[in-house]
C-alpha positions in Angstrom: 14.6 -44.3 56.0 12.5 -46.5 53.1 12.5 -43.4 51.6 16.0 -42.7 51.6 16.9 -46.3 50.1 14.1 -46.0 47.4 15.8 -43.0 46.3 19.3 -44.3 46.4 17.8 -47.7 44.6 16.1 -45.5 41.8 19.3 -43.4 41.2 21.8 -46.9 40.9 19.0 -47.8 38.4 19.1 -44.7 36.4 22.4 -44.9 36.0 22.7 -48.6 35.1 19.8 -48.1 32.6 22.0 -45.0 31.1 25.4 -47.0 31.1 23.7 -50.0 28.7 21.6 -47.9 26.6 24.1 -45.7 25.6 25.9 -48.9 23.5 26.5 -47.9 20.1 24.9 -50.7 17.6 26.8 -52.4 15.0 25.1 -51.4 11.8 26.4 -53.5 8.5 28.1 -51.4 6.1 26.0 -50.6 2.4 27.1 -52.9 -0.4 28.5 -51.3 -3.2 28.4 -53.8 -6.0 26.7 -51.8 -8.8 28.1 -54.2 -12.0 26.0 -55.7 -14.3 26.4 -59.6 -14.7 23.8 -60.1 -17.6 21.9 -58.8 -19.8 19.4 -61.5 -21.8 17.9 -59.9 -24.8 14.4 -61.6 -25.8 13.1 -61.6 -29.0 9.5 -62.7 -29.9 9.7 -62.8 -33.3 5.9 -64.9 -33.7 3.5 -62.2 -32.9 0.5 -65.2 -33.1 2.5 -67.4 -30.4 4.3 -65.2 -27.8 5.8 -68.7 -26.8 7.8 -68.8 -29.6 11.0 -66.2 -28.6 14.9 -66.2 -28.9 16.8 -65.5 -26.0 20.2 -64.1 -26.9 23.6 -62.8 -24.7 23.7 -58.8 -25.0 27.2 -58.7 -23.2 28.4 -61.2 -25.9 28.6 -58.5 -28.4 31.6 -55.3 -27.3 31.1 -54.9 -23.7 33.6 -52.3 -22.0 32.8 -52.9 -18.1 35.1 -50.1 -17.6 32.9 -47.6 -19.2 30.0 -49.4 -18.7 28.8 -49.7 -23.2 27.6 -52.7 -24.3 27.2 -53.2 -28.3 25.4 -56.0 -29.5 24.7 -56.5 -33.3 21.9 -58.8 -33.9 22.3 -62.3 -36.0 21.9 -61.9 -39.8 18.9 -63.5 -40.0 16.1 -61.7 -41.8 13.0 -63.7 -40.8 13.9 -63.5 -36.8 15.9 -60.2 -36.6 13.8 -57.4 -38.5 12.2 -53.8 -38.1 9.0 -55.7 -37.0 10.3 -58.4 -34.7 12.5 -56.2 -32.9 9.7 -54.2 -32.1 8.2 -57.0 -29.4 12.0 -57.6 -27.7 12.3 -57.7 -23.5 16.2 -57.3 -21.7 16.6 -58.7 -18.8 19.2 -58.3 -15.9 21.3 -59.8 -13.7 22.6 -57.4 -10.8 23.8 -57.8 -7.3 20.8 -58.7 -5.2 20.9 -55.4 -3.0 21.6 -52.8 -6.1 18.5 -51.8 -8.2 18.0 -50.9 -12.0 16.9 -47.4 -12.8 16.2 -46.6 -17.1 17.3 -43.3 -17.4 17.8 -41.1 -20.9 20.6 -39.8 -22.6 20.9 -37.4 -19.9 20.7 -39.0 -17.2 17.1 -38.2 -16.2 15.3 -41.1 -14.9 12.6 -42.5 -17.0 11.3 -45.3 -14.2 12.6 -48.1 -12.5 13.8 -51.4 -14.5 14.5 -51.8 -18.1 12.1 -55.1 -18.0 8.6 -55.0 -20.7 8.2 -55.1 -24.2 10.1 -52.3 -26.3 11.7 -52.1 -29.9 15.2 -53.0 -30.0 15.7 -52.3 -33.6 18.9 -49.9 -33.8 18.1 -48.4 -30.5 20.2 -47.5 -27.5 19.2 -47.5 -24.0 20.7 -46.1 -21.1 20.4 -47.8 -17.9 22.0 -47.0 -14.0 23.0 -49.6 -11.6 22.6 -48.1 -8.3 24.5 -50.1 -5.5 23.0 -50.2 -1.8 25.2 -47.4 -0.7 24.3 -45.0 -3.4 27.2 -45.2 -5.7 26.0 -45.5 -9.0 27.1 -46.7 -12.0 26.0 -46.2 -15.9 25.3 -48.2 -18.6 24.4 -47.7 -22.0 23.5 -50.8 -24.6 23.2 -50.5 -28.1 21.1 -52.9 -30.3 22.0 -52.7 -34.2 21.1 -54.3 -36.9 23.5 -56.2 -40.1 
């Protein structure tokens, strides 16, 4: 008879322990902001004092959000914006905090993750992805000129 309501007192627990578990769990639903909010262009044009940099608006220039192109034309200012202090220039981004940056070439390839370090910015172009926590990507291509 023990045996009988061991058995009947295993099955009930079975089933209770298959009737919770089998809950589905609310998972959060992937962001899908992938737009760009800044884009900081530094330029250090003291090669002796790295302290000594400008920090200029990129997306103050022609920015379509649209189509994602950014045109910025540097200052005219010879002695800060030149073919050799464009050549020590860092951009910096602002994105949603659960997208991430990816540099990528004409193609589309990707190159590596980030646009951040020291690069020449004199009449260049870069091309840049914003890739939202969902997957959805979206593309961006600046380019730096010269007067």
């Amino acid at each position: 008879m023990k045996t009988r309501y061991l058995y009947l007192a295993t099955m009930f627990a079975a089933l209770l322990f298959s009737a919770v578990s089998c809950r589905k769990l609310d998972e959060p639903v992937p962001d899908t902001e992938n737009t760009i909010n800044a884009l900081k262009c530094y330029v250090y044009y003291d090669s002796e004092n790295w302290n000594n940099k400008v920090e200029l608006d990129a997306l103050s220039g022609t920015y379509n959000a649209e189509r994602g192109i950014i045109q910025y034309t540097f200052p005219a200012d010879d002695e800060l914006y030149n073919s050799e202090t464009l050549t020590r220039c860092r951009l910096e981004a602002s994105i949603p905090s659960t997208a991430r940056l990816v540099e990528v070439d004409a193609m589309g390839e990707e190159l590596g993750h980030g646009i951040g370090g020291m690069r020449s910015l004199y009449n260049k172009t870069i091309y840049f992805k914003v890739i939202a926590a969902n997957g959805e990507a979206r593309s961006y291509q600046a380019t730096f000129k010269v007067q």
